[in-house]
C-alpha positions in Angstrom: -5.9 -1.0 7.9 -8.2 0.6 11.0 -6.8 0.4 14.1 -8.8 -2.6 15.4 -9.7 -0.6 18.8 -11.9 0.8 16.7 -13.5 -1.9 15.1 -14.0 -4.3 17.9 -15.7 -6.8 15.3 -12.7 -7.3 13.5 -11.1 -7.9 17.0 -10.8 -11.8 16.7 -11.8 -14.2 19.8 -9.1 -15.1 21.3 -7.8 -11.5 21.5 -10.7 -10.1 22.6 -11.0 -12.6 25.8 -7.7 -11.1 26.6 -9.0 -7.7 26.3 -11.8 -8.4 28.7 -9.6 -9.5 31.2 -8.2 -6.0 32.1 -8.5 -4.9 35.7 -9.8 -1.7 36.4 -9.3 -1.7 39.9 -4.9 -3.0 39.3 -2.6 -0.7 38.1 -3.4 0.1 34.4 0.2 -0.1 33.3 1.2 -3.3 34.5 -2.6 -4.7 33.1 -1.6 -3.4 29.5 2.0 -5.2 29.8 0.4 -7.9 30.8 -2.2 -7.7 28.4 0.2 -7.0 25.4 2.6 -10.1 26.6 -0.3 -12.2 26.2 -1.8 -10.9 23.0 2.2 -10.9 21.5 1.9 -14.5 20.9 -1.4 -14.6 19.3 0.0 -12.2 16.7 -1.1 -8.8 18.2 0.4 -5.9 20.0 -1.1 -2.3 20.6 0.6 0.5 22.1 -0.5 2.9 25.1 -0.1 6.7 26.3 1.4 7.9 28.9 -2.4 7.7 30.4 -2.5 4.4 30.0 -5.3 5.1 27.1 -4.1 1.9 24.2 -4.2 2.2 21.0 -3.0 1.0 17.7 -4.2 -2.6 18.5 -2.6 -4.2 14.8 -1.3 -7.9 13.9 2.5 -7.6 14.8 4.3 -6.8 11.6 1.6 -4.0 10.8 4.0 -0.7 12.1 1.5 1.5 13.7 1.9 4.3 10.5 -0.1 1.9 8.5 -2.9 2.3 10.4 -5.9 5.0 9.3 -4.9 8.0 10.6 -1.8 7.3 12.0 0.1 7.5 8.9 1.7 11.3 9.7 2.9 10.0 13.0 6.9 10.9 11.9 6.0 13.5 9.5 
């Protein structure tokens, strides 16, 4: 499975208008925990860096080393 960041057509609806409500002018790490507590219920989470750069958006239950190119992350 692709991280779904980076296929943003396999990103479905309701997930998406989440996505777009980020606030770039708030503080970008209480908009992704904000963001991931409402996707969480659809069936979604993601992760983020330190940079507040997500990634790893995957259907909870997916662990982030099934992803394409993740899968060496605890090697």
């Amino acid at each position: 499975m692709k991280d779904l960041f980076e296929t943003p057509e396999l990103i479905p609806d309701n997930v998406q208008s989440v996505l777009e409500t980020f606030d770039e002018d708030a503080d970008p790490y209480h908009e992704l925990a904000r963001i991931v507590n409402e996707i969480e219920p659809m069936g979604f989470t993601f992760d983020y860096y330190l940079d507040a750069e997500p990634y790893g958006l995957r259907p909870i239950g997916v662990e982030l080393v099934e992803l394409e190119g993740w899968e060496h992350i605890n090697d």
